[in-house]
DRENVEX-904295 format. One line per field, with one value per residue (C-alpha): x, y, z; residue in three letters; residue number from 1. Coordinates in nm, 2 decimals, m for minus. Layout:
<nodes>
east	X|... .
north	Y|... .
up	Z|... .
resn	Ala|... .
resi	NUM|... .
</nodes>
This chain:
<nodes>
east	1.93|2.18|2.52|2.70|3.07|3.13|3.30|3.49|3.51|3.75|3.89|4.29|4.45|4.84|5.03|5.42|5.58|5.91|6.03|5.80|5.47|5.21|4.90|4.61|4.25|3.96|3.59|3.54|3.23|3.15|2.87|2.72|2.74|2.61|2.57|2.23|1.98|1.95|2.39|2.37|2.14|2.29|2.63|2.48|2.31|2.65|2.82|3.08|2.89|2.80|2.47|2.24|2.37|2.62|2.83|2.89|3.06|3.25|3.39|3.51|3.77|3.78|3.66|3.77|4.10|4.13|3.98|4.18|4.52|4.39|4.36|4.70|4.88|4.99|4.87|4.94|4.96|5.30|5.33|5.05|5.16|5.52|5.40|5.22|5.02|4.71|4.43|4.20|3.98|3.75|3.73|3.66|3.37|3.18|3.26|3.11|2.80|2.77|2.79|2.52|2.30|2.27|2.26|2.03|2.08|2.46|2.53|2.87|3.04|3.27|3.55|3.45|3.44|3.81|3.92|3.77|3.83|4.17|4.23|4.56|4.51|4.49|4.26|4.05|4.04|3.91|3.67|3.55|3.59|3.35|3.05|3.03|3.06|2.83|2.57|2.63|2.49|2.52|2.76|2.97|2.99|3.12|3.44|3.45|3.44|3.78|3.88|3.84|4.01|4.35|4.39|4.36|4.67|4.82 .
north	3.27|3.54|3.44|3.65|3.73|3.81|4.18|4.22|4.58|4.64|4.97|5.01|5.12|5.19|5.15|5.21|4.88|4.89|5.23|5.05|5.10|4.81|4.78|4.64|4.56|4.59|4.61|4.36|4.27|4.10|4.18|4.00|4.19|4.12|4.32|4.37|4.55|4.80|4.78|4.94|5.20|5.32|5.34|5.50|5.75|5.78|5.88|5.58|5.36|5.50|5.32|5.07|4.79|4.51|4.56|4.90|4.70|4.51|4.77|4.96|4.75|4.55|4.18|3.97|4.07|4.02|3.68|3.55|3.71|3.54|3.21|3.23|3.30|3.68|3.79|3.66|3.71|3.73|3.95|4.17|4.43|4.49|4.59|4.90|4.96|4.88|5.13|4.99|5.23|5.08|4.74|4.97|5.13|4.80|4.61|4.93|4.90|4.58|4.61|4.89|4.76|4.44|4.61|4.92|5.00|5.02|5.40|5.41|5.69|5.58|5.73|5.57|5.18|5.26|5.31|5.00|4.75|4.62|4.37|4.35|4.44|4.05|3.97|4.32|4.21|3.87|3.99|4.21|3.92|3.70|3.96|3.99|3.59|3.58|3.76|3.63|3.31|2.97|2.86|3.17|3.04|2.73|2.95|3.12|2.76|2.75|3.04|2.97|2.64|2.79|3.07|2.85|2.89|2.52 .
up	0.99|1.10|1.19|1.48|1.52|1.90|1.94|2.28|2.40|2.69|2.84|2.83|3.11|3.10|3.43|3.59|3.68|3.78|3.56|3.27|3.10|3.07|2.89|3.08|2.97|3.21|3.19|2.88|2.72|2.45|2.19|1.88|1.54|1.23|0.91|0.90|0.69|0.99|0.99|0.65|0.72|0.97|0.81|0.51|0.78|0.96|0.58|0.65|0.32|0.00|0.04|0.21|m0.02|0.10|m0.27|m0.12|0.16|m0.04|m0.27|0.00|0.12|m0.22|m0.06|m0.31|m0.31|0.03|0.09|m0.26|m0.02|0.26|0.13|m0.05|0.29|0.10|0.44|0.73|1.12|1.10|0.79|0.83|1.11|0.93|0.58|0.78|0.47|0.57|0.66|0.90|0.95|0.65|0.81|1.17|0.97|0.85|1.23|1.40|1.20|1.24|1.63|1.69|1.44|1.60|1.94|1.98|2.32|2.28|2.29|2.17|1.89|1.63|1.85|2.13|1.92|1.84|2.18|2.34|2.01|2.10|1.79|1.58|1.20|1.11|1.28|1.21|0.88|0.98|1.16|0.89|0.62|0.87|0.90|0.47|0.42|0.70|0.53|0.22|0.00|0.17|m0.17|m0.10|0.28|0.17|0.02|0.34|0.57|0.36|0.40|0.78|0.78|0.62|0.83|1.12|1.39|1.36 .
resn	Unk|Unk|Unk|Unk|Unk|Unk|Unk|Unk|Unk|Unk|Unk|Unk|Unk|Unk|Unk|Unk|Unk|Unk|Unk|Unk|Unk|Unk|Unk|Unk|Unk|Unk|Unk|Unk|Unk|Unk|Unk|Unk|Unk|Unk|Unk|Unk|Unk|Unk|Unk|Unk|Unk|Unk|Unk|Unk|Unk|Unk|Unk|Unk|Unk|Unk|Unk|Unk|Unk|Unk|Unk|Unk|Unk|Unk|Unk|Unk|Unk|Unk|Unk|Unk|Unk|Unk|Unk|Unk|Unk|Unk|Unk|Unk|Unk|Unk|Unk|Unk|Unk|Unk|Unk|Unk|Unk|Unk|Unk|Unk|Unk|Unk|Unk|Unk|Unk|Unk|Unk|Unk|Unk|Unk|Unk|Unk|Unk|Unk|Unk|Unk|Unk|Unk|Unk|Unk|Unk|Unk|Unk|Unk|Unk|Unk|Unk|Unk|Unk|Unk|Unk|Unk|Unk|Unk|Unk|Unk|Unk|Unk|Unk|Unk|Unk|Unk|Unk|Unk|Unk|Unk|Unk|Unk|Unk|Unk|Unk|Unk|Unk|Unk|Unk|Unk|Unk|Unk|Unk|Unk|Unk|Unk|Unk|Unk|Unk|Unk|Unk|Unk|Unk|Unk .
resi	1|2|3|4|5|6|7|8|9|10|11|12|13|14|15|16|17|18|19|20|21|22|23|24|25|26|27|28|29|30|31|32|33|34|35|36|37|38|39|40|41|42|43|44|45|46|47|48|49|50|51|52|53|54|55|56|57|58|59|60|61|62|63|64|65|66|67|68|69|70|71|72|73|74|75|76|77|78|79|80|81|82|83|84|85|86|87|88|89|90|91|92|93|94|95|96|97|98|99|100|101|102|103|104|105|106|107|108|109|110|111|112|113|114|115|116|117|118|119|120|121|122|123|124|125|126|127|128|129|130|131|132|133|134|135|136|137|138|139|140|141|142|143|144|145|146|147|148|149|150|151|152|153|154 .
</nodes>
């Protein structure tokens, strides 16, 4: 049985309060995604996977070293944003295909997905992390129900 993540897409609009700029976010919906056979096709059609297969995923943003950083705290929420070395397009890539695969009648570009996904890097790469344990083994799942637990806000 597939396991969803839940994707919230929401329009920015930036507004003059008092001589200062605000960020607000309006129109939000949220969406299931899941990588899917029908995910990976269509990013192997869109040229953002090498191929239909989930280690072509996983290579791509090298999976086991992030989950083994996860789980050792390396990153963090509070660490993540200030090394500014992180390219997040990758993890954009496998999230986007996860969300129109899943949902067929969502007509939405690549460019389009990156100006309504409003996320912070951390939890990007969450996200991401959650869609490949997801569709996974059930013993790998059991790493990533750890995984989960430790990066818990307490």
């Amino acid at each position: 049985m597939t396991k969803f993540e839940k994707i919230t897409l929401k329009d920015s609009e930036i507004r003059e309060v008092d001589g200062e700029y605000e960020e607000r976010f309006v129109n939000k919906k949220t969406y299931p995604a899941a990588l899917t056979n029908h995910a990976l096709n269509i990013g192997e059609k869109m040229g953002m996977l090498e191929g239909t297969n989930l280690s072509d995923v996983l290579k791509m943003c090298n999976f086991e070293t992030l989950i083994n950083d996860l789980k050792r705290g390396k990153i963090s929420e509070e660490n993540i944003d200030a090394t500014g070395e992180i390219d997040t397009l990758k993890y954009l890539k496998v999230i986007y295909i996860s969300l129109v695969g899943v949902n067929k009648e969502l007509d939405l570009s690549f460019d389009e997905f990156t100006e309504k996904y409003h996320e912070n890097t951390f939890q990007i790469m969450k996200t991401y992390a959650s869609l490949v344990m997801a569709s996974t083994s059930n013993s790998f799942n059991n790493f990533a129900k750890g995984l989960e637990d430790s990066t818990k806000k307490k």
